[in-house]
PAZAPA-4460 file (N, C-alpha, C; in steps of 0.05 Angstrom, whole numbers, plus 32768, in hexadecimal, padded with zeros to 4 digits):
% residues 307
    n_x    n_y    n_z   ca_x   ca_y   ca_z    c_x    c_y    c_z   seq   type   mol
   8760   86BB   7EC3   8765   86CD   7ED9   8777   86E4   7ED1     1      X     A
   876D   86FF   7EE0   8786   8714   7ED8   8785   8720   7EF5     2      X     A
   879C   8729   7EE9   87AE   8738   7F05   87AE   8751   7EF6     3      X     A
   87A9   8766   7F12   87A0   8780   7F09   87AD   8795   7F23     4      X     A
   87C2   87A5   7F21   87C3   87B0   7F3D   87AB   87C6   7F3C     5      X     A
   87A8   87CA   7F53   8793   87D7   7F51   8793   87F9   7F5D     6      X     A
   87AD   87F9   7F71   87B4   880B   7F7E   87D2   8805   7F84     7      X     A
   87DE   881E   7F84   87F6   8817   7F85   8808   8837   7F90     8      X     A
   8823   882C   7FA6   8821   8843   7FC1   8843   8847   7FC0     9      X     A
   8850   8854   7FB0   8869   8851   7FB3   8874   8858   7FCC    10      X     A
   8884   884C   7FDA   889B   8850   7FF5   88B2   885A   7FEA    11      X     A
   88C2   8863   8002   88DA   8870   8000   88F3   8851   8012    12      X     A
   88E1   8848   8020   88EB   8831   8034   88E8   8810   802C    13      X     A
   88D3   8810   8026   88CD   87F1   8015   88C2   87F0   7FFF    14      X     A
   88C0   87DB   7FFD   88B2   87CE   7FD8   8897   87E2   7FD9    15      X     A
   8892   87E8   7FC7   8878   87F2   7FBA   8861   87E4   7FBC    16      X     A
   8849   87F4   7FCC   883B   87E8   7FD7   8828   87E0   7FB9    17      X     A
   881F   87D2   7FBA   880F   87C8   7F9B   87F1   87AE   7FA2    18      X     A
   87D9   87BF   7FA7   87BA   87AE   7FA6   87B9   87A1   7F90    19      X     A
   87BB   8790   7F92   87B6   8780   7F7E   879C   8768   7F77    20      X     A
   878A   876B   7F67   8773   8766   7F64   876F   8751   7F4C    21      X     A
   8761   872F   7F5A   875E   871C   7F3D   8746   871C   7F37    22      X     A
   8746   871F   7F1C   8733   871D   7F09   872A   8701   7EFB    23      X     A
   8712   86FE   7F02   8706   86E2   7EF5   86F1   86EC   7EE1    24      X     A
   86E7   86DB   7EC3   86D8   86E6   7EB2   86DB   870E   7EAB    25      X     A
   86CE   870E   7E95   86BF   872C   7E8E   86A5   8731   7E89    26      X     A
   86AA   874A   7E94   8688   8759   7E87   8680   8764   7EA9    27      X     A
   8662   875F   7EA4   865D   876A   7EBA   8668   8769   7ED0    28      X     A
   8670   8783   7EEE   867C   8781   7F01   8665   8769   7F13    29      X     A
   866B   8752   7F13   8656   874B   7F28   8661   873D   7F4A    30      X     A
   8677   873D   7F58   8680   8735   7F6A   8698   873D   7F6F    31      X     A
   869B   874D   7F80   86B8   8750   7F86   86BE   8742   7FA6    32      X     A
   86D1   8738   7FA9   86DA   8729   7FC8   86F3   873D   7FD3    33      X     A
   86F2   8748   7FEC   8709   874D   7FF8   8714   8749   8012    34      X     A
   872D   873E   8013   8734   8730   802B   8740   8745   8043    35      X     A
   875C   8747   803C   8768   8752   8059   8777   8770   805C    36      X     A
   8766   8783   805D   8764   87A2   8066   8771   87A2   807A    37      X     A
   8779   878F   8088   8784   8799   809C   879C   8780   80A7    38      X     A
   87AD   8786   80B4   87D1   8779   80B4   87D1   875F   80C3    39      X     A
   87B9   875C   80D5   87B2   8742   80DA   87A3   8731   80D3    40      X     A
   8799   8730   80BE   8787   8726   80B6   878F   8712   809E    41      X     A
   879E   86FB   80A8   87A9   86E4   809F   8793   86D8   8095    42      X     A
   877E   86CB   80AA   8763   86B5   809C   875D   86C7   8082    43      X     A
   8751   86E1   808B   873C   86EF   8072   8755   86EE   8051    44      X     A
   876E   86F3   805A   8782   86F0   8043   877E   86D6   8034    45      X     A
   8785   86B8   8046   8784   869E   8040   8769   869A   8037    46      X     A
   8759   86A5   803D   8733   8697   8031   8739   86AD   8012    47      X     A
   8744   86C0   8015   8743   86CD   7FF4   8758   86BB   7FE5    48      X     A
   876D   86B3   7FF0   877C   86A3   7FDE   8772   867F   7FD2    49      X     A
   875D   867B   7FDE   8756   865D   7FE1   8738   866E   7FCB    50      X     A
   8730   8685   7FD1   871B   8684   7FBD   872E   868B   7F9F    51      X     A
   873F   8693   7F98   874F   86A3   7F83   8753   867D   7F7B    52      X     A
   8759   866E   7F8A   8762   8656   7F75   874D   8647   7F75    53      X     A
   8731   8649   7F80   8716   863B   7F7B   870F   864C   7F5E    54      X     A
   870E   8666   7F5C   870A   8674   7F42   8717   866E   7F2F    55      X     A
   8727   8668   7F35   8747   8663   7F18   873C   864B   7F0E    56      X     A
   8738   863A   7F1F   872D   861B   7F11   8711   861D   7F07    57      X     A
   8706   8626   7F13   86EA   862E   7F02   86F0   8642   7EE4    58      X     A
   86FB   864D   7EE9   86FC   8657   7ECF   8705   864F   7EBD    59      X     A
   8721   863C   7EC0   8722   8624   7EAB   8718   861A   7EA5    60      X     A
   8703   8610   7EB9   86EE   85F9   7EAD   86D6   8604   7E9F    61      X     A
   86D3   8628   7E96   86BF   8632   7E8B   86A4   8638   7EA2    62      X     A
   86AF   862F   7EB7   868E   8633   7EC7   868D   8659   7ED4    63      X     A
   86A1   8663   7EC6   8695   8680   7ED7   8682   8686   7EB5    64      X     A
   866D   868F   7EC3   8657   86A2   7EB7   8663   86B1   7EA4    65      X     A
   865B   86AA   7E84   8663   86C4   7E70   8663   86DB   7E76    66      X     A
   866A   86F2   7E78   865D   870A   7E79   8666   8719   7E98    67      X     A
   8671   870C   7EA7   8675   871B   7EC6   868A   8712   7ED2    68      X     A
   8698   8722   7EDD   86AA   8725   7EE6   86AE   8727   7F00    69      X     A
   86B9   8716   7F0E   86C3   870F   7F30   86E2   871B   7F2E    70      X     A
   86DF   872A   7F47   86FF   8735   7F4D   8703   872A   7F75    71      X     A
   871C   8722   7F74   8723   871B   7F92   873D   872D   7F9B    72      X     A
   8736   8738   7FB2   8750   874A   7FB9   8759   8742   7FCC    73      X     A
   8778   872F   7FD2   8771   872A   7FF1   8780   8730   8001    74      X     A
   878F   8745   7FF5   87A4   8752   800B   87A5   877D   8001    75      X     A
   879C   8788   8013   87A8   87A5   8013   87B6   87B5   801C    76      X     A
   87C2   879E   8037   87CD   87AC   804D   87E3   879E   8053    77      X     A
   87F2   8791   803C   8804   877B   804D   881C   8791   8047    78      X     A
   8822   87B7   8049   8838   87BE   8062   8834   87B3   8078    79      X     A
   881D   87B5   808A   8811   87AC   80A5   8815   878D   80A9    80      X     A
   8812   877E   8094   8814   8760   8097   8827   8755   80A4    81      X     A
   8840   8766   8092   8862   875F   8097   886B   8768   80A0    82      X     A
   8860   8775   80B5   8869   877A   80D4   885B   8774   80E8    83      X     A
   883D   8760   80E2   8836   8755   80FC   8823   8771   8113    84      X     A
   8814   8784   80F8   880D   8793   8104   87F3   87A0   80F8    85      X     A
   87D8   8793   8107   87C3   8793   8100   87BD   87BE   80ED    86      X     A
   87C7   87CB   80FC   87B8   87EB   80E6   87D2   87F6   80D5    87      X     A
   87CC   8804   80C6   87E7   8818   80BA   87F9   8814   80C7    88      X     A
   8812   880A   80B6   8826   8805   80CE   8830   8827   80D0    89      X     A
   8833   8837   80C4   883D   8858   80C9   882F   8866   80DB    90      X     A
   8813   8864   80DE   8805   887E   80F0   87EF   8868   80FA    91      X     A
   87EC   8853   80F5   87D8   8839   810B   87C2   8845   8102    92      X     A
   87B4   8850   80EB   87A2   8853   80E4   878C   8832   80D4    93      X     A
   8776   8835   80D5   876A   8821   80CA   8761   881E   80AC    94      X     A
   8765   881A   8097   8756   881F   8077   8744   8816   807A    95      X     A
   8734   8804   808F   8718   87F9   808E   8709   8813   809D    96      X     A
   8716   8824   80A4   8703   8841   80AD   8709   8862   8097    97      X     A
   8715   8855   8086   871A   8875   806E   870E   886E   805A    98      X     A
   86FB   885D   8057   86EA   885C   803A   86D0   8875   8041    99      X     A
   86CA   887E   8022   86D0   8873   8009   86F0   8881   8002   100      X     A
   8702   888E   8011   8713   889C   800B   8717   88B0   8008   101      X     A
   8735   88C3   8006   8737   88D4   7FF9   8751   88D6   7FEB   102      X     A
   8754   88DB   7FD0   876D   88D8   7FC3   8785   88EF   7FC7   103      X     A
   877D   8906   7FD9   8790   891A   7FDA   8792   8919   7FFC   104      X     A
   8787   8904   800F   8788   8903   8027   87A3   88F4   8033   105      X     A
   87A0   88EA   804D   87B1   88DD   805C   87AC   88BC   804A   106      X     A
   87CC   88B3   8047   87D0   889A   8042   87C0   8887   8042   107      X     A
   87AB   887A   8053   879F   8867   8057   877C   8872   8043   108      X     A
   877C   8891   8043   876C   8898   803C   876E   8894   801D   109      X     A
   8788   889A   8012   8793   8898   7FF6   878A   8880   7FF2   110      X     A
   8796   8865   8008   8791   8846   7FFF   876E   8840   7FFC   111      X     A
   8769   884D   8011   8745   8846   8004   8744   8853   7FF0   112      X     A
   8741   8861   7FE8   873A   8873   7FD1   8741   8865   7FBD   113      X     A
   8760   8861   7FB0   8762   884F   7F9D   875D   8836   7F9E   114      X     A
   8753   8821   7FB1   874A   880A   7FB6   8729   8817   7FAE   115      X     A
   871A   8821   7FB3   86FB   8822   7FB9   86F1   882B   7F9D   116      X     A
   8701   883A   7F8C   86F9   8842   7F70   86F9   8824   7F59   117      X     A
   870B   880E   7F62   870C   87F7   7F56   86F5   87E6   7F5D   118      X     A
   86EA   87EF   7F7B   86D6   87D7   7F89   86BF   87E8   7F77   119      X     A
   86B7   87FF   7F78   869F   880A   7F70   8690   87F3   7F54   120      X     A
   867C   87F8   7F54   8668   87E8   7F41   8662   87CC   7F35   121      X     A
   866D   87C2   7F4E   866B   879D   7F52   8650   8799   7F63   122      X     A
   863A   8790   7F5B   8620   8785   7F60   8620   877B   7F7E   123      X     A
   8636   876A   7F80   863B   8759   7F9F   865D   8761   7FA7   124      X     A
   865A   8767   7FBD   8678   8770   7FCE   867C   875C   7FE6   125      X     A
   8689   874E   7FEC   868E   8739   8006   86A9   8743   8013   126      X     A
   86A9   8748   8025   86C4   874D   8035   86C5   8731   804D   127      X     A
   86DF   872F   8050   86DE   8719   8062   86ED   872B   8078   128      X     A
   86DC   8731   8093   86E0   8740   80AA   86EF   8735   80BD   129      X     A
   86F4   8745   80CD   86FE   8739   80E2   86EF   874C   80F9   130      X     A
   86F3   8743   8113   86ED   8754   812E   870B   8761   8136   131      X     A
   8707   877B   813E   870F   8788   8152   8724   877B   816A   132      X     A
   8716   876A   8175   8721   8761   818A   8728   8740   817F   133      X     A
   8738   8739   8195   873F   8719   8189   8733   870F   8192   134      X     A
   8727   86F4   8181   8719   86DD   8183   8710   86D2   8174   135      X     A
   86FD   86BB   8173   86FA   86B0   815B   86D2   86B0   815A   136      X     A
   86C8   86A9   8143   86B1   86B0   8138   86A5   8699   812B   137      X     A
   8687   8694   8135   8683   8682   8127   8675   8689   8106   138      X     A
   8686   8677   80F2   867E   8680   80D9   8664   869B   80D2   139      X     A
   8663   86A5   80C9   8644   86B5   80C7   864C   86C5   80AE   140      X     A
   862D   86D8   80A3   8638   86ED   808E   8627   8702   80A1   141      X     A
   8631   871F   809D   8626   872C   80AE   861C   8748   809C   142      X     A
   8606   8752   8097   8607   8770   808B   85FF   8786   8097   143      X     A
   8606   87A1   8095   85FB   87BB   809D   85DC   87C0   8090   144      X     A
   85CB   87C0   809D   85B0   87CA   8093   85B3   87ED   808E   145      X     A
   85B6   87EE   8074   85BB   880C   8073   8599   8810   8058   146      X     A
   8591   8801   8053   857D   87FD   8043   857B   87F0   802B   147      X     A
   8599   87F7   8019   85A9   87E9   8006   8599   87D1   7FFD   148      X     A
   8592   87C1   8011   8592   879F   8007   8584   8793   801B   149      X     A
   8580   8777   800C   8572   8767   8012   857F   8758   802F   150      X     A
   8577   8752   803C   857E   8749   8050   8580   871C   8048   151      X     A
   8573   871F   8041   8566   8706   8039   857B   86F3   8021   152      X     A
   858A   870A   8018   859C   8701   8007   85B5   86ED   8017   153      X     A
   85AD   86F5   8029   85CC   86E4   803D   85C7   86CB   803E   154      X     A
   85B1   86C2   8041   85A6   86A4   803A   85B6   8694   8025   155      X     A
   85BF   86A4   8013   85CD   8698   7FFD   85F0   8689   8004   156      X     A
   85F8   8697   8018   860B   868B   8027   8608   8675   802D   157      X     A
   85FB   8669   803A   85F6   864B   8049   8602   8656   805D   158      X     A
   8608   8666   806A   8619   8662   807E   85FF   865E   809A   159      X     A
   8608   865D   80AC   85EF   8653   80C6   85E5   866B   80D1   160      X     A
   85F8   8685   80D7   85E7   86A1   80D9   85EE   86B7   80C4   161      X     A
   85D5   86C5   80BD   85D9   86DF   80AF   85C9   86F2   80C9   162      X     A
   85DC   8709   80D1   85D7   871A   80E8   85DB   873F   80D8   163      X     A
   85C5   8741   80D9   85C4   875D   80D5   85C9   8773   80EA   164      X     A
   85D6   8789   80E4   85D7   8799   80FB   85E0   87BD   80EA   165      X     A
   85D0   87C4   8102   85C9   87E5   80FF   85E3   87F0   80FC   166      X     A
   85E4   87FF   80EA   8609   8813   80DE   8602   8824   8101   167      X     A
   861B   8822   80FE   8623   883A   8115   8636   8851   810A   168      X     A
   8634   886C   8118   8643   887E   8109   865D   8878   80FE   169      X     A
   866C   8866   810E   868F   8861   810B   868F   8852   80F1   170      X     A
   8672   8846   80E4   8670   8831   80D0   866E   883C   80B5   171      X     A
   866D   885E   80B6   8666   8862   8094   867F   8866   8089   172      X     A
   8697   8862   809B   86B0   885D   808A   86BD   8843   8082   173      X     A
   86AD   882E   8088   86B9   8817   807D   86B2   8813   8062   174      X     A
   86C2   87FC   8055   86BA   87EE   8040   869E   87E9   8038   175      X     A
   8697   87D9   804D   8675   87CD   804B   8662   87E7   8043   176      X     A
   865F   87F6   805C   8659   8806   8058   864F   8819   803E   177      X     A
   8667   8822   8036   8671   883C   8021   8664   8828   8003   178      X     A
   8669   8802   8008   8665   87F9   7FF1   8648   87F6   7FEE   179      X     A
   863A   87FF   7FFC   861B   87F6   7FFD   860F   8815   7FF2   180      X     A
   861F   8831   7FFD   8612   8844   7FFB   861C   8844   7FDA   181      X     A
   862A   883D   7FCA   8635   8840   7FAD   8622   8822   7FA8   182      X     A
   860E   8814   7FB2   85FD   8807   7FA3   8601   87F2   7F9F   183      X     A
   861A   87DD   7FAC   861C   87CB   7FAC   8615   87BD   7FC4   184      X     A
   860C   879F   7FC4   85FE   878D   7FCF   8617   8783   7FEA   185      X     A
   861C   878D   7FF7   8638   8786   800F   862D   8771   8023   186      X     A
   8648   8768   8027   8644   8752   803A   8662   874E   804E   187      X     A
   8661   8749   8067   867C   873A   807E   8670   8726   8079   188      X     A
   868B   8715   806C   868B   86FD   8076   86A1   86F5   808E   189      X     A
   8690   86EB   80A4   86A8   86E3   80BC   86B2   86C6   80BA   190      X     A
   86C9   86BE   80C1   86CE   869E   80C2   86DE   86A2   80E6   191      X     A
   86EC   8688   80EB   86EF   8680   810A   8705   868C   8115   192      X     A
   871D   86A5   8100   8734   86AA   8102   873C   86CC   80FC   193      X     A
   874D   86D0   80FD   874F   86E3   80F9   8779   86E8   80F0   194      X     A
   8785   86E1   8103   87A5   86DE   8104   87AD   86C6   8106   195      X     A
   87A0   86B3   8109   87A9   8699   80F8   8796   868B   80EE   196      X     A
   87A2   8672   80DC   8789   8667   80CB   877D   864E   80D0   197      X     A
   8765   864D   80CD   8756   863E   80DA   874A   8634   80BD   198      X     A
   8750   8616   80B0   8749   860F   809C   8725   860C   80A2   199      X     A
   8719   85FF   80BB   8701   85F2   80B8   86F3   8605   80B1   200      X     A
   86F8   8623   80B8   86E7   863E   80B9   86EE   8649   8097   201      X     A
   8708   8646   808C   8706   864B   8079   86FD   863C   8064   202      X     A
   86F9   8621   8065   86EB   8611   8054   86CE   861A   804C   203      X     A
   86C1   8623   8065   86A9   862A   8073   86A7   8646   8060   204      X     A
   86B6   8654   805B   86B6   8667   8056   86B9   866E   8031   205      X     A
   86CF   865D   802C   86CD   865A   8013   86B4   864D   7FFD   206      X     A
   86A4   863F   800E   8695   862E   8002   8679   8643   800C   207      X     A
   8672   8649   801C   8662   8660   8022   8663   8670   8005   208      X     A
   867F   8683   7FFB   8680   8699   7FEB   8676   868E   7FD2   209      X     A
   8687   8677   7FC8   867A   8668   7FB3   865D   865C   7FAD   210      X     A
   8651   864E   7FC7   8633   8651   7FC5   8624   866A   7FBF   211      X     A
   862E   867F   7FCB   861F   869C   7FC0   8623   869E   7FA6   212      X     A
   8642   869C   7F9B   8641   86A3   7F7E   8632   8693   7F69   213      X     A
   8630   866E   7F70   861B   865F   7F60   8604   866C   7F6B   214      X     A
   85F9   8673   7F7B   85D8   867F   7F86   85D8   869B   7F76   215      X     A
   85E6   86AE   7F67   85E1   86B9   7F53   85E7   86BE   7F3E   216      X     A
   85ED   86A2   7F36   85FE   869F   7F1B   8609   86AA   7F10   217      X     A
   8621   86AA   7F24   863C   86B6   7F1F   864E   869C   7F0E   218      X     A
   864A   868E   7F23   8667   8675   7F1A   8657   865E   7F11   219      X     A
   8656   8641   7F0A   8647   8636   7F16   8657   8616   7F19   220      X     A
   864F   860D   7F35   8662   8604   7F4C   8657   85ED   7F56   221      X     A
   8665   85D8   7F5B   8650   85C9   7F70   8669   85CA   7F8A   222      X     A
   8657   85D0   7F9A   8655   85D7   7FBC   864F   85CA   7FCE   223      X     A
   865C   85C1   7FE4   8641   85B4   7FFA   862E   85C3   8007   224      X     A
   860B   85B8   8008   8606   85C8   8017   8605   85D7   802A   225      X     A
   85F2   85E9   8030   85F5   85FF   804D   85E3   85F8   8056   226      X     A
   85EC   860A   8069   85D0   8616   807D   85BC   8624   807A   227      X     A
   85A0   861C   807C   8583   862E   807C   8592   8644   808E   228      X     A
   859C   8654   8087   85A0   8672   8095   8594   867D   80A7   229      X     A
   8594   868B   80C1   8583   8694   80CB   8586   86AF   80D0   230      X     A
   8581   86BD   80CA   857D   86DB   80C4   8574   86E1   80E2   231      X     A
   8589   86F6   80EE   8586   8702   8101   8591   8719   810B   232      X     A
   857D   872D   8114   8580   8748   8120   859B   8749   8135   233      X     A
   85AE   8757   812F   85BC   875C   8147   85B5   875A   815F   234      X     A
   85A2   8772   8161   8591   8777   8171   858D   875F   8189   235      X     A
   8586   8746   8180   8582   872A   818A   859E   871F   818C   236      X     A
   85B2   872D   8195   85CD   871D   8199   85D4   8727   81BF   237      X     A
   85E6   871B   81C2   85E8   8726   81E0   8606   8729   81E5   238      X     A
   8615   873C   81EB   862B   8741   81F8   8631   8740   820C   239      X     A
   8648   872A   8212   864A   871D   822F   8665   8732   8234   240      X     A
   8664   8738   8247   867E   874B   8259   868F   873A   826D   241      X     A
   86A4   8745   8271   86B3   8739   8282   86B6   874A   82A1   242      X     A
   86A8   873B   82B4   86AB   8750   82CA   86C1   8759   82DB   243      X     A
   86DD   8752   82CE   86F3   8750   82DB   870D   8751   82C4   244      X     A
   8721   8760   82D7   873C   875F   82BE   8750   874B   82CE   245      X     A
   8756   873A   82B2   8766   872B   82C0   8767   8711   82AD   246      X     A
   8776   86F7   82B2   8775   86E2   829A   8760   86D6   8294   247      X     A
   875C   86D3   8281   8746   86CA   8270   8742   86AE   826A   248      X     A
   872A   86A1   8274   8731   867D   8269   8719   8678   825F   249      X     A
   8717   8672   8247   86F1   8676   8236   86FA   8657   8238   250      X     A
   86D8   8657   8241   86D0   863C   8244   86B9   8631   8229   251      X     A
   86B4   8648   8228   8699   8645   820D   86AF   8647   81F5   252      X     A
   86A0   863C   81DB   86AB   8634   81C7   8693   863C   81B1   253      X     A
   86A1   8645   81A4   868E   8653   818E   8681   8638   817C   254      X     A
   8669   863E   8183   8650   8633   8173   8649   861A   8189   255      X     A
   864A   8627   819E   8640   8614   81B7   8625   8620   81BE   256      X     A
   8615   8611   81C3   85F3   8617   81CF   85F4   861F   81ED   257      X     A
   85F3   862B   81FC   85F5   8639   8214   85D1   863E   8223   258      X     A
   85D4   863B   8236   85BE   8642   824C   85C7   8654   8256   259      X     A
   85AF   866B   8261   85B2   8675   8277   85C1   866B   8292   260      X     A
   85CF   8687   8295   85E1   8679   82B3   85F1   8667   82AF   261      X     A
   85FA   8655   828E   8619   864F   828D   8632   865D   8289   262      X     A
   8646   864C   829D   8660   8666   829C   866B   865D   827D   263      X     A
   866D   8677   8278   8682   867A   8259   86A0   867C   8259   264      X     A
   86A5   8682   8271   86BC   868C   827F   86C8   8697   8290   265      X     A
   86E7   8695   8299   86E3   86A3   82B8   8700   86AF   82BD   266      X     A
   86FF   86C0   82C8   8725   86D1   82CF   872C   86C7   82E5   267      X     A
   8745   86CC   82E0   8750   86C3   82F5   8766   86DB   82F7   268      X     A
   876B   86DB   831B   877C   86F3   8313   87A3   86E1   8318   269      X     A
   87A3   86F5   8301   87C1   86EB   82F0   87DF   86E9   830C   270      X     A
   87D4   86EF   8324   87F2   86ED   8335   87EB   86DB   834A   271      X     A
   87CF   86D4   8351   87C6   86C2   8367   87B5   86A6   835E   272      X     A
   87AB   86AF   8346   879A   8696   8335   8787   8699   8348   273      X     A
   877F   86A4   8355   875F   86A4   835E   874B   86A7   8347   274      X     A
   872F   86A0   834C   871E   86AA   8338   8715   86C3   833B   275      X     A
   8712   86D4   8328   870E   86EF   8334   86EB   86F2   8320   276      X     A
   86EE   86EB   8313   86CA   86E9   830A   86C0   86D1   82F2   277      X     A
   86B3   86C4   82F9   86A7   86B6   82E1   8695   86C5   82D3   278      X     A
   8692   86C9   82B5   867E   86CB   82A3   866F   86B4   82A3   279      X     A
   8653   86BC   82A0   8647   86AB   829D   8628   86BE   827F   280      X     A
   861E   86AE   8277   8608   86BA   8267   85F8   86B9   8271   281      X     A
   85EA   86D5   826C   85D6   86E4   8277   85B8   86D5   8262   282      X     A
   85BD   86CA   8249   85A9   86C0   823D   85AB   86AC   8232   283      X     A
   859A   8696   822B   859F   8684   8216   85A6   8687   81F9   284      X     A
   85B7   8671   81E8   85B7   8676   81CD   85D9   866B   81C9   285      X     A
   85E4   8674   81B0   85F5   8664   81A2   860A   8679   81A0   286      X     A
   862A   8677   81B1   863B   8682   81B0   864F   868E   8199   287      X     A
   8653   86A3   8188   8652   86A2   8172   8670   86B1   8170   288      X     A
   867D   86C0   8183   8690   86C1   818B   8698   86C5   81A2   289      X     A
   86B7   86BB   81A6   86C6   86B3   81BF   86DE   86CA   81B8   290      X     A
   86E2   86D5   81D6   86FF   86E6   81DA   8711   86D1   81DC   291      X     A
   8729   86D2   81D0   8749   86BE   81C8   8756   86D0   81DB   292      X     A
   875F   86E6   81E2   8774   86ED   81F0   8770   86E1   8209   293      X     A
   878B   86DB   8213   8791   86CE   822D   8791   86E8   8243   294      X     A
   8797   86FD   823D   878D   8717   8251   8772   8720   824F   295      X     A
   875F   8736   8261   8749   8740   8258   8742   8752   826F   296      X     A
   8737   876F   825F   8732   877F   826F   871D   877F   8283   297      X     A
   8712   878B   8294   86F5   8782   829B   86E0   879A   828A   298      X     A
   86C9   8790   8281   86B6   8799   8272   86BE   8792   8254   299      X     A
   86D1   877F   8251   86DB   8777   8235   86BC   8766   8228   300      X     A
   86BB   876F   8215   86A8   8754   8202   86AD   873B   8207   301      X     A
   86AF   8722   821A   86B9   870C   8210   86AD   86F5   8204   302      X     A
   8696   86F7   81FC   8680   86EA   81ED   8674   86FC   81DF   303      X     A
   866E   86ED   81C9   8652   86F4   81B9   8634   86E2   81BD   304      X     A
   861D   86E1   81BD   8608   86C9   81C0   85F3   86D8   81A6   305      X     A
   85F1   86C2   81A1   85D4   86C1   8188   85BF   86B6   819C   306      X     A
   85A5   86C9   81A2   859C   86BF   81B5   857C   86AF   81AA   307      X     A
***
């Protein structure tokens, strides 16, 4: 294993910010992993640290592949970490929206930039994502159909869904993105957490990354098996809304089978405890994420359904 900074951000106020990137085997770029771009993102940190010591022992034991090289990054953002503050902690900007960068730009733009010139020309890219909003997710790998790649490759996960979905304009500045248009094979991987850690999801998750890397002989591993994958269009997912602002009590549980017309959940309003609306699903299929905040606006996302 080597340690490699990879970017590095001097302060006038704190320690020197310093990316730091592990290296398993040499030779060809063929896998790079990156965890947490952003200050909350504890699980995606913890699943890069649990893969960095699954690699370390494999490589003692000789099982990484002659010739190629795995790098894991699993922290870029921990200014933001150590203060408990999901974007840039200076200007609340996001680095998962300034790729591919610019090196004479705004700060976060600098950090992609010298982070994205290290990711460039690795065969397979995995980021471990998070959502926007809080809640939790059931395991999945997810990619941008930008044309890049095979769709079919996600199968190699085991994980139970691979969900493709159409880039939207806000999307040609992420990571995934920017790493597909420079030619590499990108992938989100989601697990059940996001700000705290959820071992079952990251087991789930670690053993997922590693089945991909034995499925292209990267490492070679024994794994438990997966899941026959099921490859599916966004398109075929359904967004449940909340028709009301006010407290939030999810009743659905991610990776629960749902009918039409069951409630998922229901508000209540926060000074009388009346019910002020139940959610319920509009379609059948398999809940794939749940809203965690105990507040919620009305027209919030508070489901996902695989339908």
């Amino acid at each position: 294993m080597q340690k490699e900074i990879l970017y590095s951000l001097r302060s006038p106020y704190r320690e020197q910010l310093d990316i730091v990137g592990y290296k398993f085997g040499s030779g060809r770029k063929c896998a790079a992993i990156v965890g947490a771009l952003r200050g909350n993102e504890i699980q995606q940190m913890y699943v890069c640290s649990r893969m960095i010591a699954e690699l370390k022992t494999l490589e003692e034991k000789g099982c990484i592949t002659d010739g190629l090289e795995i790098m894991v990054v699993p922290c870029v953002n921990f200014y933001s970490m150590n203060i408990g503050k999901r974007f840039w902690a200076m200007d609340n900007t996001d680095i998962n929206r300034m790729f591919p960068g610019y090196e004479l730009g705004e700060t976060t733009q600098r950090i992609a930039d010298g982070l994205f010139k290290n990711l460039q020309g690795y065969e397979y890219g995995m980021q471990l994502a998070s959502f926007y909003q809080q809640g939790n997710f059931l395991p999945h790998v997810k990619m941008m159909n930008t044309g890049f790649t095979d769709p079919e490759i996600m199968r190699n996960f085991g994980l139970q869904f691979g969900i493709i979905r159409k880039p939207r304009p806000y999307d040609t500045t992420t990571l995934n993105y920017n790493w597909q248009i420079w030619e590499t094979k990108a992938f989100s991987v989601y697990t059940n957490a996001t700000d705290t850690i959820d071992e079952t999801s990251a087991d789930e998750a670690v053993c997922a990354i590693l089945r991909f890397l034995g499925s292209i002989g990267a490492v070679i591993v024994n794994v438990r098996p997966g899941y026959n994958t099921a490859i599916v269009n966004e398109t075929n997912t359904c967004n449940v809304q909340s028709k009301a602002a006010g407290i939030y009590i999810g009743l659905a549980k991610v990776g629960k089978t749902v009918a039409a017309g069951d409630v998922l959940g229901k508000v209540t309003d926060p000074f009388e405890g009346t019910v002020k609306a139940e959610v319920t699903s509009p379609v059948p299929g398999i809940v794939y994420f749940e809203y965690k905040s105990p507040l919620i606006n009305e027209n919030t996302v508070c489901c996902k359904i695989i339908q």
